[in-house]
C-alpha positions as CSV (number, residue, x, y, z in Angstrom):
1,X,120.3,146.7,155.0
2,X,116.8,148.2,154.7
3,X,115.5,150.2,157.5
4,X,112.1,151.1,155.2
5,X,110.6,148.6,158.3
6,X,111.1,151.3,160.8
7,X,108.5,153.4,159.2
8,X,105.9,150.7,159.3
9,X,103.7,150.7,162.7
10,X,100.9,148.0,163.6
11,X,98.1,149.2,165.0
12,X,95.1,146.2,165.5
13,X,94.9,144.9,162.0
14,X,95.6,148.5,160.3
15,X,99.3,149.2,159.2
16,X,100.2,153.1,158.6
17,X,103.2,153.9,157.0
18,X,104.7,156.9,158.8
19,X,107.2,159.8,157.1
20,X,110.3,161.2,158.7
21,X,110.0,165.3,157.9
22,X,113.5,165.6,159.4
23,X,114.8,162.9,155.9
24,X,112.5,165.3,154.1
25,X,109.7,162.8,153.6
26,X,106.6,163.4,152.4
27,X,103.4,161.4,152.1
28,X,100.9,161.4,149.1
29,X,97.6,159.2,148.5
30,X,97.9,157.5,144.6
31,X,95.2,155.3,143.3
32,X,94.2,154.8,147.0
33,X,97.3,153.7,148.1
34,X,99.6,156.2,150.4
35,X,103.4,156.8,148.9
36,X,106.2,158.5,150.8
37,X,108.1,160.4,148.9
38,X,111.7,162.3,149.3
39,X,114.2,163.7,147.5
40,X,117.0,161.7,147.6
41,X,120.5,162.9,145.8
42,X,119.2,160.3,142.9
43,X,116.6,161.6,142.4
44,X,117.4,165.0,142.5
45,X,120.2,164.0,139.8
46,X,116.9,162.5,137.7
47,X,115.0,165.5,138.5
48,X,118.2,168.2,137.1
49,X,118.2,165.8,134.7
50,X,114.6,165.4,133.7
51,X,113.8,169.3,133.8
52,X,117.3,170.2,131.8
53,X,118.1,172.6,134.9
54,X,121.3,173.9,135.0
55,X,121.8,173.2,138.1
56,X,120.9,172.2,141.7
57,X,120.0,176.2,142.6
58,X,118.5,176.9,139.1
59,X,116.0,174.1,139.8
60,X,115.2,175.3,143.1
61,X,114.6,178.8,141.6
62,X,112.6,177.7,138.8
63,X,109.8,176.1,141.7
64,X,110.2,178.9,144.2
65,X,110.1,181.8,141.6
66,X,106.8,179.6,140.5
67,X,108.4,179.4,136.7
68,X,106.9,175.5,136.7
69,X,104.7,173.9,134.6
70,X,102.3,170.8,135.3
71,X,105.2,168.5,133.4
72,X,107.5,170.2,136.3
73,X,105.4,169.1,138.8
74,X,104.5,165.6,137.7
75,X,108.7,165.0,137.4
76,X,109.1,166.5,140.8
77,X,106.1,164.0,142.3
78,X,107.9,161.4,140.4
79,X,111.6,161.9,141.3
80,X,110.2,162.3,144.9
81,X,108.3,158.7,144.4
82,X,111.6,157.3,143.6
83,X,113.5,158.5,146.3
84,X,111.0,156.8,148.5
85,X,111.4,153.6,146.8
86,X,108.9,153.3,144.1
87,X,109.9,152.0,140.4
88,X,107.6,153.5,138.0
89,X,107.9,156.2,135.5
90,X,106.0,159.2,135.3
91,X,103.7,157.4,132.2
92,X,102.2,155.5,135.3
93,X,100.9,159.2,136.8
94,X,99.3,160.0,133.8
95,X,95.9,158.6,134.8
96,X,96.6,157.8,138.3
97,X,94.0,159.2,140.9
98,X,95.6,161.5,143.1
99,X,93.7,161.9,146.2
100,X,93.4,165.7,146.1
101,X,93.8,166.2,142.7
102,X,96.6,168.9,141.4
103,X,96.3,171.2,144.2
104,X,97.6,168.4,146.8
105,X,99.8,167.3,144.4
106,X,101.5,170.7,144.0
107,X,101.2,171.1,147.9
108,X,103.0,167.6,148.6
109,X,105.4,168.6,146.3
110,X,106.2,172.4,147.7
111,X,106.3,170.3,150.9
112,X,108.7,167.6,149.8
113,X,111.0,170.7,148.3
114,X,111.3,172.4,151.5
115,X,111.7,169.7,154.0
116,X,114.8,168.2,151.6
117,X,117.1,171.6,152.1
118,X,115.5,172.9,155.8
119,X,117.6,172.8,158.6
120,X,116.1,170.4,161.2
121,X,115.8,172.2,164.3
């Protein structure tokens, strides 16, 4: 069973899709329309996969240590955009608009990293 619903609030005739920061979710505007994003175990397994990383802790080196390029980025964004559900491939970010531009997109995606291995609490 899907509890994506849960996320979804009414408010008059607007809907708003809410994140969960404690499931590591993150939100991020693309073509107009708002994504949530996290980092499930799948798609950290695409991302190791994607990037070649050695492993879980080399990948989250390679980002904090700031060793990442723009293609590292735009696999993160896209793993994260699967984890939340989406079914594209990063071809379809290639010309998307992202509200923000790179600097949100990198932000979003720093955010996304931390909130998946915090601690709540």
């Amino acid at each position: 069973m899907s509890w994506r619903w849960l996320r979804r609030v009414r408010c008059g005739s607007r809907r708003f899709d809410m994140v969960n920061p404690y499931a590591g979710e993150v939100a991020l505007v693309i073509d107009g329309t708002r994504h949530v994003l996290r980092l499930s175990l799948g798609a950290l397994a695409e991302l190791e996969a994607t990037l070649e990383a050695d492993s879980l802790l080399a990948l989250i080196a390679r980002f904090e240590g700031g060793q990442f390029s723009t293609r590292d980025l735009l696999a993160l964004i896209t793993a994260g955009l699967r984890g939340g559900g989406w079914q594209g491939d990063a071809g379809a970010l290639l010309g998307a608009d992202i509200a923000g531009g790179p600097v949100e997109a990198a932000r979003v995606a720093g955010l996304m990293l931390a909130r998946a291995f915090a601690v709540p609490g």
